[in-house]
N, C-alpha and C positions, 0 to 999 in steps of 0.2 A: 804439588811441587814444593813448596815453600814447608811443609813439613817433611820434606825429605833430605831439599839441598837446603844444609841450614849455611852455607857460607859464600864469601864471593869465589873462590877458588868452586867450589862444588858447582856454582850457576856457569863459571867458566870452562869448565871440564864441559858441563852436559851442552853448550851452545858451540863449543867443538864438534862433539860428536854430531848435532843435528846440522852442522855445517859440512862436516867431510861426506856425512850421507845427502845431501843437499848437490854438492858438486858431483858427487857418482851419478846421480839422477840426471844433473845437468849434462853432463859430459853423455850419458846414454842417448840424451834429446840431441846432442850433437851430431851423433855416428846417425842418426834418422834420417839426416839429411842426405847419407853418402847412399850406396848400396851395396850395402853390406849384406849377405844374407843371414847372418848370424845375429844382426840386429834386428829387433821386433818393431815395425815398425818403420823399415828403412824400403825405400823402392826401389827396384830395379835400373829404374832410369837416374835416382837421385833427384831428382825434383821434387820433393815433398815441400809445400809450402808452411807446414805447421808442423811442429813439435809437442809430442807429449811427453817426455821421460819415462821413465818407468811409472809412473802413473794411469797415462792409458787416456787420460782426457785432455786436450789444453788446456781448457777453462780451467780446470783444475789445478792443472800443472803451474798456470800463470800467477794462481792465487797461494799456490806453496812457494814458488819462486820469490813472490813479495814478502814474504815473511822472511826468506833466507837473505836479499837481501838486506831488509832493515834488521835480522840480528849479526850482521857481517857488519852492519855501520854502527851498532850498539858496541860491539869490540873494540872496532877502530877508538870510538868516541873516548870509549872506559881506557885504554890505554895510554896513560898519559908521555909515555918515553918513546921517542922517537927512531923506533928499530926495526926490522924486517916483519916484524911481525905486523905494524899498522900499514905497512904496503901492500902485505900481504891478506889482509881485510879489503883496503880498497880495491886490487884485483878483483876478490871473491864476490864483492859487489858490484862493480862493473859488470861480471860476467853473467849475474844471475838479473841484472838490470836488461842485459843484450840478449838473454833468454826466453824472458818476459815478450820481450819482442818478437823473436823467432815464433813466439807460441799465434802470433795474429791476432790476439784478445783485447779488443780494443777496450774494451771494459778497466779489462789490470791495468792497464795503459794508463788511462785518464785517471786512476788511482794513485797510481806509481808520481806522476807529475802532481797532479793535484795534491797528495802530501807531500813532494819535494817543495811546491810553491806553499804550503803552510808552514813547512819547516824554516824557508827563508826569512817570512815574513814574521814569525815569532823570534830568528836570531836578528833579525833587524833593531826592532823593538824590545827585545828581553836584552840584549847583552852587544846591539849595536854594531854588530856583525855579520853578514851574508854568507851561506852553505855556498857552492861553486853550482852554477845554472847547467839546466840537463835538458838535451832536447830528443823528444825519443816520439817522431812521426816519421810514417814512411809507408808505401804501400798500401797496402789490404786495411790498416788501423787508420786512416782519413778516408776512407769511402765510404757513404751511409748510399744505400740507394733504398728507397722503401719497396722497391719489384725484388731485390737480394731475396734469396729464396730464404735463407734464415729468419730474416728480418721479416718478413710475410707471414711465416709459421708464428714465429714469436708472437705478430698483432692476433690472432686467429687464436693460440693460447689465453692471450690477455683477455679477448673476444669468453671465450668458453670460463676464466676463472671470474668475469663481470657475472655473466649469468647463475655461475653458483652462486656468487654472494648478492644475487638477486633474491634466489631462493631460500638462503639459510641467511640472512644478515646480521642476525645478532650474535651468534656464536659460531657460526657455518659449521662447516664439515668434519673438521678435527684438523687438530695439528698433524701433516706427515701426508695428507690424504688427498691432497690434488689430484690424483690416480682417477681418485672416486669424482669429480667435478670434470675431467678430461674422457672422462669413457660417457658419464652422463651428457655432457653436451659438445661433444666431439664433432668439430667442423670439417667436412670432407677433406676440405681444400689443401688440409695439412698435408697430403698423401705427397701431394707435387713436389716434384725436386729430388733431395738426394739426402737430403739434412737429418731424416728420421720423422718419424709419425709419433711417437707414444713418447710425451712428455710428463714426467714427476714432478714437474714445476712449471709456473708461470713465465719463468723469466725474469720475475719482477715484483720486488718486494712486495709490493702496497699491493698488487693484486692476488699474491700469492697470502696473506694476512686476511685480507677481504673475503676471500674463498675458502680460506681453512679456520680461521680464525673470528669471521666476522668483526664487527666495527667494535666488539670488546677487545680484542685482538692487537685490532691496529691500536687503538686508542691507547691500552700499557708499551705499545711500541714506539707511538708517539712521545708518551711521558717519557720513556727511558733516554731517549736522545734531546728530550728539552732540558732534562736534567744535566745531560753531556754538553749539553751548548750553552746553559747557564754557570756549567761551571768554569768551562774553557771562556767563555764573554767575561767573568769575575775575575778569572786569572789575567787576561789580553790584558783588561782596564788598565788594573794594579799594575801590570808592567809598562805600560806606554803613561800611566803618571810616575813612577820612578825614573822614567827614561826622558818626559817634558824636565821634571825635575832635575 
């Protein structure tokens, strides 16, 4: 990218366009809800409890949604003049924030907040200013039940990716290849429910690492985000001593 868009005008062109396709997607996960039949995805009765957009998965959907919002608040932010246009950012992210929601993903959820509470907590301390507080619980996103049939299948995955990297620990099974650890030790019990049988993933990073990857695997994994968090802990410091000071 950065050998393409060589300008700021160029970076704002293209985060346009990934934004206006961003709302079409969204606005598609909206008509899901009605029933429409022209809509993929929409029910008869209108009672869909989950959105996908034209994507096809929530999970998915929730984690392209985070991304449209934080480049709708990278807009807002960059524009310094006060005109229809940074309202029209904050809409855009509002609405891909209420999307996020619709999709049931408790996961993007706890993402979505958890860097809104680091983003407050660095304009606190960098520049002595607080972002405006966002509360986005409800429903299906506060319930954990461990009998949830998702939530059963998930441990029963996690279950089958421990035993791969029982067997392969040092390098396991290859990157991409959790296929091969889920058909090798493949727990009946998945069948139960409605959720789906035939998982490409763990669910979960560190076991999904463990199983493909083996403990070389996780260990460059591990490095990579000590390095993220020693540089983000170096930067905090330095800002909360300019900010004592």
């Amino acid at each position: 990218l950065i050998s393409i868009l060589k300008s700021a005008q160029d970076w704002r062109l293209f985060l346009h366009v990934i934004l206006a396709t961003g709302l079409f997607s969204l606005l598609y996960g909206f008509f899901q809800l009605g029933n429409w039949k022209f809509i993929l995805g929409a029910l008869s009765s209108g009672s869909r409890e989950r959105i996908f957009g034209t994507i096809g998965n929530p999970a998915m959907f929730a984690g392209y949604l985070l991304f449209m919002f934080y480049f709708a608040l990278i807009l807002w932010r960059s524009n310094s003049e006060k005109n229809k246009m940074r309202r029209i950012y904050l809409i855009l992210a509002g609405l891909f924030a209420f999307g996020i929601i619709l999709t049931g993903v408790r996961g993007a959820v706890l993402a979505l907040v958890l860097s809104l509470l680091f983003i407050v907590a660095w304009r606190i301390f960098h520049r002595r200013s607080a972002v405006p507080e966002m509360a986005l619980v409800f429903g299906r996103l506060v319930s954990f039940d461990f009998h949830q049939t998702t939530i059963t299948q998930r441990l029963l995955a996690w279950k089958e990716a421990w035993h791969g990297f029982l067997s392969r620990p040092i390098v396991g099974w290859g990157p991409e290849n959790f296929t091969l650890v889920h058909s090798r030790y493949f727990e009946p019990a998945i069948f139960r429910g409605s959720a789906g049988s035939i998982f490409d993933r763990p669910h979960n990073i560190i076991f999904e690492l463990l199983s493909t990857q083996g403990v070389i695997g996780l260990a460059a994994f591990a490095g990579l985000w000590s390095m993220v968090a020693s540089t983000v802990h170096r930067r905090f410091s330095d800002a909360m001593t300019r900010w004592l000071l």
